[in-house]
C-alpha positions as CSV (number, residue, x, y, z in Angstrom):
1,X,0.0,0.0,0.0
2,X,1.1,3.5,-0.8
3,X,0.1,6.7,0.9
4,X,-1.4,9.4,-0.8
5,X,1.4,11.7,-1.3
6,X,3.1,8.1,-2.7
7,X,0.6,7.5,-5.2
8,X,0.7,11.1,-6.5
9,X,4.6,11.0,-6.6
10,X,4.2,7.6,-8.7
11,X,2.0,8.6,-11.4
12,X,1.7,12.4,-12.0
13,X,4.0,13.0,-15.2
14,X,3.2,16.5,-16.0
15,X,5.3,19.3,-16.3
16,X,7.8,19.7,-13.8
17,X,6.9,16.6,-11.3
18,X,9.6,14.4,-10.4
19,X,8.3,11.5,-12.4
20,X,7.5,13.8,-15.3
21,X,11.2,14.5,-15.2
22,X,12.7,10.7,-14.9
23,X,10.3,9.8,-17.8
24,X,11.6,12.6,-19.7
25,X,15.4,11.6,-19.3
26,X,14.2,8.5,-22.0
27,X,13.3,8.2,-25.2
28,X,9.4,7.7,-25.8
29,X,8.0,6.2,-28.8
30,X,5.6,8.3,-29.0
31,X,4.0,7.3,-32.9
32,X,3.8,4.6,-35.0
33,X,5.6,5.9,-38.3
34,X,2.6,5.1,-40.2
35,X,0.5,7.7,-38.9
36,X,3.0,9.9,-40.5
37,X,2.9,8.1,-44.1
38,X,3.9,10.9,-46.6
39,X,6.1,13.9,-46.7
40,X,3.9,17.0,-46.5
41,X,1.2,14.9,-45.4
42,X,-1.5,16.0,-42.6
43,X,-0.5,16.9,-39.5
44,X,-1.5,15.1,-36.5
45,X,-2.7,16.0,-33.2
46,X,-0.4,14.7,-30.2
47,X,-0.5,14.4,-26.4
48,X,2.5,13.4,-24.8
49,X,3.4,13.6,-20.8
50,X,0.6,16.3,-20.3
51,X,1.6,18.7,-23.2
52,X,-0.6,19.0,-26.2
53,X,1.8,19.0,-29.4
54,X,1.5,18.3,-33.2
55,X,3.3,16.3,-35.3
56,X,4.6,16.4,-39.1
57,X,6.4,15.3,-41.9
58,X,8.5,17.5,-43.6
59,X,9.2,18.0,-47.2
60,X,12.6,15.6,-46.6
61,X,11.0,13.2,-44.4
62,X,12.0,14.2,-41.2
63,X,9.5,14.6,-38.5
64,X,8.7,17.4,-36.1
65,X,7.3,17.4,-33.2
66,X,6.3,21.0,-31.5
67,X,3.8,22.5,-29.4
68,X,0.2,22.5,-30.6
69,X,-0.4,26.6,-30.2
70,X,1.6,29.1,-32.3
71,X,3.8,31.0,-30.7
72,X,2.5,34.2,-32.4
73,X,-1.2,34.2,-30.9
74,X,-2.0,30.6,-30.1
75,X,-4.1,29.3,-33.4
76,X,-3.2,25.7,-33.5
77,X,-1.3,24.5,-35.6
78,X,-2.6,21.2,-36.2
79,X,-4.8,23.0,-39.1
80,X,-1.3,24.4,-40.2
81,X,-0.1,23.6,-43.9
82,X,2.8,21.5,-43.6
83,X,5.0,22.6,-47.4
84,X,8.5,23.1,-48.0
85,X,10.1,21.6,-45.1
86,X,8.0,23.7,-42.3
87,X,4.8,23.7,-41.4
88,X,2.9,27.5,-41.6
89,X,0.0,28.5,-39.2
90,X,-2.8,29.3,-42.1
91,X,-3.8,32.3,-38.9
92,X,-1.3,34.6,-39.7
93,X,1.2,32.5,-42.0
94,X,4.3,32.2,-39.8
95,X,6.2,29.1,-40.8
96,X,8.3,26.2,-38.2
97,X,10.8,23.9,-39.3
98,X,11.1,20.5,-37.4
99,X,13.3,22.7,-35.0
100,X,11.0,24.8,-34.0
101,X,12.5,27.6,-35.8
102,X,10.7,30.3,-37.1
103,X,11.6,31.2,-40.9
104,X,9.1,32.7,-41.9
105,X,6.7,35.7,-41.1
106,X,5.1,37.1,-43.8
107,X,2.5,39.3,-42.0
108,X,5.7,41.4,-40.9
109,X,8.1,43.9,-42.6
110,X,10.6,42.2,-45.1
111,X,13.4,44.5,-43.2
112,X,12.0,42.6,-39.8
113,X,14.6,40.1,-37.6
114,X,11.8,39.3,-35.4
115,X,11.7,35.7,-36.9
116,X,15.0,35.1,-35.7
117,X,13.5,36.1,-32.2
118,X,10.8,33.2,-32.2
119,X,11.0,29.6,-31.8
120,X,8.4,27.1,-31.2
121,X,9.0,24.6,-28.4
122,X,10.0,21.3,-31.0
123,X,11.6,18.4,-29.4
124,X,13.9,16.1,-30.8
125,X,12.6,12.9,-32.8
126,X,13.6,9.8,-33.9
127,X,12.7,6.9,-36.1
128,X,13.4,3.3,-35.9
129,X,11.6,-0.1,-36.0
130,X,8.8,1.3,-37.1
131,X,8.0,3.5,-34.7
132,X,8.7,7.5,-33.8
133,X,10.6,8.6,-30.8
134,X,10.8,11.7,-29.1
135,X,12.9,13.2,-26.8
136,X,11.8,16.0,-24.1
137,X,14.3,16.4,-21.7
138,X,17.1,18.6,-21.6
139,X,19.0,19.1,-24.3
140,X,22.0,18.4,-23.0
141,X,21.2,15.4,-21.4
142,X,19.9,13.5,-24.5
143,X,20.9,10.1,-24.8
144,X,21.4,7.8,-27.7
145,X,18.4,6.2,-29.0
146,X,17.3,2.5,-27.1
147,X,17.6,-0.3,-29.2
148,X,15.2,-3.1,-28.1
149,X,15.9,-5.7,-30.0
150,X,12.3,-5.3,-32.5
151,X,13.9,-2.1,-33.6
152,X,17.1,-3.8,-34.9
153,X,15.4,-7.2,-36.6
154,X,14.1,-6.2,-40.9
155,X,10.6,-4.7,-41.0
156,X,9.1,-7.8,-42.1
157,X,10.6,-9.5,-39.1
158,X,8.2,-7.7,-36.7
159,X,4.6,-5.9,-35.9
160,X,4.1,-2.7,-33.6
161,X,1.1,-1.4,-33.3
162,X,-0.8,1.3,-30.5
163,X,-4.0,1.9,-28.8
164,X,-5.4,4.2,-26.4
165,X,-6.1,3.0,-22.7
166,X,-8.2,5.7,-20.3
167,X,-6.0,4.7,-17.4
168,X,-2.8,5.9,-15.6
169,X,0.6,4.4,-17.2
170,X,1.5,3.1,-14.0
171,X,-1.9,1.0,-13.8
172,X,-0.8,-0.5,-17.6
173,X,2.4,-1.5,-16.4
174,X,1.7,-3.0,-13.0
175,X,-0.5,-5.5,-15.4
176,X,2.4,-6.1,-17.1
177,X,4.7,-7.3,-14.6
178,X,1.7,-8.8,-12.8
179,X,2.6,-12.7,-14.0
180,X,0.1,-14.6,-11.5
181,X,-2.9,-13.2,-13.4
182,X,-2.5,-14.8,-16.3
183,X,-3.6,-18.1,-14.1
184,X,-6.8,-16.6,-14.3
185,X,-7.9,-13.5,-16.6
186,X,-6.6,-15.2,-19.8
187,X,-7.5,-18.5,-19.1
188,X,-10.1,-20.6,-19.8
189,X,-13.3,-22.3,-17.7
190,X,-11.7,-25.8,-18.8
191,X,-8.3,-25.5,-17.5
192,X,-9.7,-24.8,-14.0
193,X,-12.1,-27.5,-14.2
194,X,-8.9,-29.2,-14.9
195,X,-9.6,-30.3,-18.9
196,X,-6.4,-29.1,-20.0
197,X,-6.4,-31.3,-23.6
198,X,-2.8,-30.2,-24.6
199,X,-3.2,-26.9,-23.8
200,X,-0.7,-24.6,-23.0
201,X,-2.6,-23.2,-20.3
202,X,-2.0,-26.5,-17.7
203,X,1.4,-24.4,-16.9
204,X,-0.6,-21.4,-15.4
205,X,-3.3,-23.8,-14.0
206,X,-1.2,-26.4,-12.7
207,X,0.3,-23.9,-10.0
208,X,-1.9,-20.5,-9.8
209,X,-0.1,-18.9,-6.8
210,X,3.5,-18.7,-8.3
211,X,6.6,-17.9,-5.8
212,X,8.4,-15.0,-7.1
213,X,11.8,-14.1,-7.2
214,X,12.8,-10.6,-7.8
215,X,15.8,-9.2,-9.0
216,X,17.1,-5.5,-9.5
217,X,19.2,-4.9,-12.9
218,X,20.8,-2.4,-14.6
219,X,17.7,-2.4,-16.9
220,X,15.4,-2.4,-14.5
221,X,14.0,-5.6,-12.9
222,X,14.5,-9.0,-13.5
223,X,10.8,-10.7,-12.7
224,X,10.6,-15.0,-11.8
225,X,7.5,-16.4,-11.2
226,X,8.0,-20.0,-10.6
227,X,5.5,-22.9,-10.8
228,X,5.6,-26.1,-9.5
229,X,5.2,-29.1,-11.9
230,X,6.4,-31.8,-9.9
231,X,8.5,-32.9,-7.6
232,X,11.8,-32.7,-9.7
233,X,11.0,-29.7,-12.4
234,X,9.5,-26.1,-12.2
235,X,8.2,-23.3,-14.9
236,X,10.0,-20.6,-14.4
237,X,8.4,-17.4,-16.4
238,X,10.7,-14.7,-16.4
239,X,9.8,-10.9,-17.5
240,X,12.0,-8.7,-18.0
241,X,10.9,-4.9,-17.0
242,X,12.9,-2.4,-18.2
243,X,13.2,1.6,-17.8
244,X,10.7,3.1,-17.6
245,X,7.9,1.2,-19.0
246,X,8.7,-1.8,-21.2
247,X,8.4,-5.4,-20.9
248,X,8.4,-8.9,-22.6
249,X,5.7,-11.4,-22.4
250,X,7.5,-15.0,-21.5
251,X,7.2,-17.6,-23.9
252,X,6.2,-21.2,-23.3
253,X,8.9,-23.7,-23.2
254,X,9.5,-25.2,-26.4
255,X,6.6,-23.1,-28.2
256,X,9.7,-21.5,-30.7
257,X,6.8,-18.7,-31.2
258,X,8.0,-15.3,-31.4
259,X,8.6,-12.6,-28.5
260,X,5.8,-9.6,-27.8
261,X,5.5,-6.8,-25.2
262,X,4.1,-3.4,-24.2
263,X,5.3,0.2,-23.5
264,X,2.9,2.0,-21.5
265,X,3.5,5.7,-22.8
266,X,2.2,8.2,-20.6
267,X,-0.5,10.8,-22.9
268,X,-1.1,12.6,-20.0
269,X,-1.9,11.4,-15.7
270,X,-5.5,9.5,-16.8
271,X,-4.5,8.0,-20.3
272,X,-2.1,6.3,-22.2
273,X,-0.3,4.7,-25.1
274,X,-0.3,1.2,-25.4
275,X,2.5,0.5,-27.8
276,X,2.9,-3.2,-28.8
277,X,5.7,-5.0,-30.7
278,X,5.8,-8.5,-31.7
279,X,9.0,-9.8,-33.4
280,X,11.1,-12.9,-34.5
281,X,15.3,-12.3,-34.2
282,X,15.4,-14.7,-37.7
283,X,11.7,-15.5,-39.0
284,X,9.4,-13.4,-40.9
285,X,6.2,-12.7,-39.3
286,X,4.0,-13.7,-41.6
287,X,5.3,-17.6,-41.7
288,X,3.4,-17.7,-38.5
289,X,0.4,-17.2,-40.6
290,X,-2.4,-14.0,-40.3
291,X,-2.8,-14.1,-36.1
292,X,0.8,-13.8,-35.5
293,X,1.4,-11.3,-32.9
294,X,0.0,-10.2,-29.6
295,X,-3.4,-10.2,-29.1
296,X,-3.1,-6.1,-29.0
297,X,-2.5,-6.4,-32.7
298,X,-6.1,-8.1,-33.5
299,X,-8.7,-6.3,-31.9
300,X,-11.8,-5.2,-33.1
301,X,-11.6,-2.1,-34.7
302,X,-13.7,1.0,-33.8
303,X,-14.0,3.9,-36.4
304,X,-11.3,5.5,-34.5
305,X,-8.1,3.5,-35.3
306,X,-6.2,4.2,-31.3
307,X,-9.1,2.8,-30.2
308,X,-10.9,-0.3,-30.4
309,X,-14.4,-1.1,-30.5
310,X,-14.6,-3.0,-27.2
311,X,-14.3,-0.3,-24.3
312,X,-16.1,0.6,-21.4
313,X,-19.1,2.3,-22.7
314,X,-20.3,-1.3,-23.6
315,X,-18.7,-3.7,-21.0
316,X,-16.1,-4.5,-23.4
317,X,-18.9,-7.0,-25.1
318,X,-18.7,-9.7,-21.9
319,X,-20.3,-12.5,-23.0
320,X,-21.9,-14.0,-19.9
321,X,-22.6,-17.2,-21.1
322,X,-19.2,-17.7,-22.7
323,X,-17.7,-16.4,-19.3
324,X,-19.8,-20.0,-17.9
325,X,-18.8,-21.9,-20.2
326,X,-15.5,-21.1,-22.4
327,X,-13.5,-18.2,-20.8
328,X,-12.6,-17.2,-17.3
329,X,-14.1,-13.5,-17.8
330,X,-16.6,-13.9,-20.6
331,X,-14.5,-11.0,-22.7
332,X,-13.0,-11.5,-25.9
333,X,-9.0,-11.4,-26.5
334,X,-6.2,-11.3,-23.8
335,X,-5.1,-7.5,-24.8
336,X,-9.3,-6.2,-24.1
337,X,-8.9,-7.9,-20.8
338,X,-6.5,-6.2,-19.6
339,X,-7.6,-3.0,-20.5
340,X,-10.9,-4.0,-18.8
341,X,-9.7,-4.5,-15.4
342,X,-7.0,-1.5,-16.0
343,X,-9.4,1.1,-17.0
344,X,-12.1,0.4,-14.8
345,X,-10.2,0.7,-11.9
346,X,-10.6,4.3,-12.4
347,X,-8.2,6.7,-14.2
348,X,-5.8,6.9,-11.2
349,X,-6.8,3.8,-8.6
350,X,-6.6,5.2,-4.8
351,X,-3.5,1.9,-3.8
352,X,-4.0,3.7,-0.1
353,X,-6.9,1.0,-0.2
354,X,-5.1,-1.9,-1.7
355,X,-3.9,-4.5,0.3
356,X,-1.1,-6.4,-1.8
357,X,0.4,-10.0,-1.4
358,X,3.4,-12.0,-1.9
359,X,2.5,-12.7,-5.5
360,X,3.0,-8.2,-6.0
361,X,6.7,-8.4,-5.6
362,X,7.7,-7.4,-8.2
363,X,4.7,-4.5,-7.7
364,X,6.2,-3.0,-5.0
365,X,10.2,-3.3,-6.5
366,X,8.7,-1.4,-9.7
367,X,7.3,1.2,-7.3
368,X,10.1,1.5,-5.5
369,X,12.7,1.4,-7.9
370,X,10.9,4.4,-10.3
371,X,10.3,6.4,-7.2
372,X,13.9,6.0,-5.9
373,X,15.5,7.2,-9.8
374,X,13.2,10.5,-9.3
375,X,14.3,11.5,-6.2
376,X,17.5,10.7,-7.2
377,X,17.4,12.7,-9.9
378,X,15.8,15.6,-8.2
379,X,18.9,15.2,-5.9
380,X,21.2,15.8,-9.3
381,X,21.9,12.0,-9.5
382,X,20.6,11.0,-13.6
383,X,19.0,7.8,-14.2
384,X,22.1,5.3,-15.9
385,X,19.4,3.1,-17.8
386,X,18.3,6.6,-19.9
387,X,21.7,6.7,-21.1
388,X,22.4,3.2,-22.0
389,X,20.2,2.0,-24.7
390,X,22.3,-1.1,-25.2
391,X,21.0,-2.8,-22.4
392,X,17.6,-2.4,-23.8
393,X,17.9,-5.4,-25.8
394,X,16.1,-7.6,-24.2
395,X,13.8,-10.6,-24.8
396,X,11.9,-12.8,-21.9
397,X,12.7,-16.5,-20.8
398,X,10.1,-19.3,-20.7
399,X,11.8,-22.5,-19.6
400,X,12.1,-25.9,-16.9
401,X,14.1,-26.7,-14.5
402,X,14.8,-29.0,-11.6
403,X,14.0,-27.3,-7.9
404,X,17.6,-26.2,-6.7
405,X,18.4,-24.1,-9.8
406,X,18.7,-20.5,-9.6
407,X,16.9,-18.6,-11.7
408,X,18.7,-15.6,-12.2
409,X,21.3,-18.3,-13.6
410,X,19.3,-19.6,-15.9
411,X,17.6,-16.6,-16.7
412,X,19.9,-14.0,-17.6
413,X,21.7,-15.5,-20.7
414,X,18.2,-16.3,-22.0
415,X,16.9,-12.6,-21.1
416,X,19.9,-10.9,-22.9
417,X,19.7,-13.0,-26.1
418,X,23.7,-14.9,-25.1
419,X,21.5,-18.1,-25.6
């Protein structure tokens, strides 16, 4: 349980909050480079950590992202025309570049400097595997881009895709590292009743409370959760969680599927991002036919595209008499249950009422940990994961083993891609 002031500290990522500013020390993929398609294509509205910002394609391909209002009166420039590499406020015609700089004001004198006076608040952007990055902390203090191992592998070689979620980040990822649910909210009615026919779901339901074992990394966390099989071999499934908001699903032993996992982007303290990447180190997706991926990539589709169609204005479509007779919760696909239970726990849930067990270990070290890097930072002390993307490459660890063997042992070369 946190106090108040705690659970304010944790999730708040605006402007000037201490978790505002860790968050901001890392790169955030912030887009999915298809949103952007075409060079002087239509700009698109984007909220990011509590600021409200738009984003283009210049004339070369490179994409800016700066604050929504102009800096000359405020018109937005969302309805801006984005041509020859800027884009121009249609209000009064002053033109941006990607930069932010102001080269153009054609309501003033010719003789006028003021341009060179104006900038617009742009921050520094990215692209790789697929997606858009952005940068808003200091300038000085910008690292080298992350490179998860989906950003490295050939296009065809992974999926991302994103949705919207009407939840705090911090919610999103708590699911994430939250391995003794998957016992229940993605299972099915059978595998409790014990009917397990081959699936692969007798792992989770053989052993539904899970002993965890909790290690801190230079990543981030290092998350066991081992079940007991018999007496002479365990299921470990290990998740990596790494800084600030990433992590990947575990696979299960001997499945030779591909990896997945989510970063929970913060748009502002009551909603977020939900990016989701799905990728094989030597396989094309596509020879694992047209479901390949996480769930997140199949949902039903609403007529806006960040959102899909099951949400909380209609229950998510619960199916009570599928929830009696085929799946645990009655809702349809693993990613819409989780962003059931998230969002309706309110956009920030009150955890001065929770009362958390053994099985949220690796809860609380999250909690701690990200708390501990912003007063640290507040203190002058800058986060080391922000500035070392190369131990971002990570993938998560699915595997047996006999009782006495250390996880972190068997783990770690499997985590880091040495094996």
């Amino acid at each position: 349980m946190l106090t108040q002031a705690e659970n304010e500290y944790l999730c708040r990522i605006g402007p000037g909050t201490p978790m505002g500013s860790l968050l901001r020390r890392f790169w955030l993929p912030a887009l999915i480079s298809t949103e952007l398609p075409e060079a002087d294509g239509s700009p698109v509205r984007l909220k990011l950590m509590g600021e409200q910002l738009v984003a283009f394609r210049d004339t070369t391909g490179r994409v800016g992202v700066i604050q929504n209002n102009c800096p000359h009166r405020g018109a937005s420039l969302f309805f801006g025309r984005n041509e020859e590499a800027g884009i121009r406020c249609v209000y009064h015609g002053w033109k941006f570049t990607t930069e932010g700089t102001c080269v153009d004001m054609p309501n003033e004198p010719a003789e006028s400097d003021f341009k060179a006076k104006v900038n617009a608040v742009a921050y520094a952007t990215e692209e790789a595997g697929g997606v858009i990055w952005v940068y808003m902390g200091p300038t000085e203090k910008r690292p080298p881009l992350p490179r998860p191992e989906w950003t490295l592998v050939p296009p065809e070689q992974r999926i991302v895709t994103r949705y919207i979620q009407e939840n705090n980040w911090v919610q999103g990822l708590e699911g994430g590292i939250d391995s003794s649910h998957v016992s229940f909210l993605h299972s099915t009615v059978a595998s409790h009743r014990g009917d397990f026919k081959g699936s692969s779901t007798n792992l989770f339901a053989l052993d539904k409370a899970p002993e965890f074992r909790v290690v801190e990394t230079d990543f981030g966390l290092l998350i066991g959760a081992r079940r007991r099989v018999s007496n002479t071999e365990d299921y470990w499934r290990v998740t990596p969680y790494s800084l600030p908001f990433y992590t990947v699903i575990p696979q299960v032993p001997g499945s030779g599927r591909y990896y997945a996992g989510h970063g929970w982007v913060p748009i502002d303290d009551e909603n977020l991002s939900m990016v989701t990447y799905s990728w094989h180190p030597t396989r094309p997706m596509s020879e694992f036919g047209p479901t390949a991926g996480h769930p997140a990539h199949h949902v039903r589709k609403s007529a806006d595209p960040l959102r899909p169609l099951q949400s909380r204005s209609n229950d998510y479509l619960i199916d009570r008499q599928s929830q009696k007779t085929v799946s645990y919760t009655g809702i349809e696909n693993g990613s819409i249950q989780d962003r059931a239970i998230q969002e309706t726990m309110g956009p920030i849930y009150d955890r001065t009422q929770e009362h958390l067990g053994s099985a949220d270990a690796a809860i609380i070290m999250m909690r701690r940990l990200l708390m501990r890097l912003a007063r640290q930072l507040e203190e002058g002390q800058e986060p080391f994961a922000a500035a070392h993307g190369e131990i971002m490459t990570l993938r998560s660890a699915g595997f047996m083993s006999r009782p006495d063997a250390s996880f972190v042992e068997e783990s770690e070369p499997l985590v880091r891609g040495d094996r």
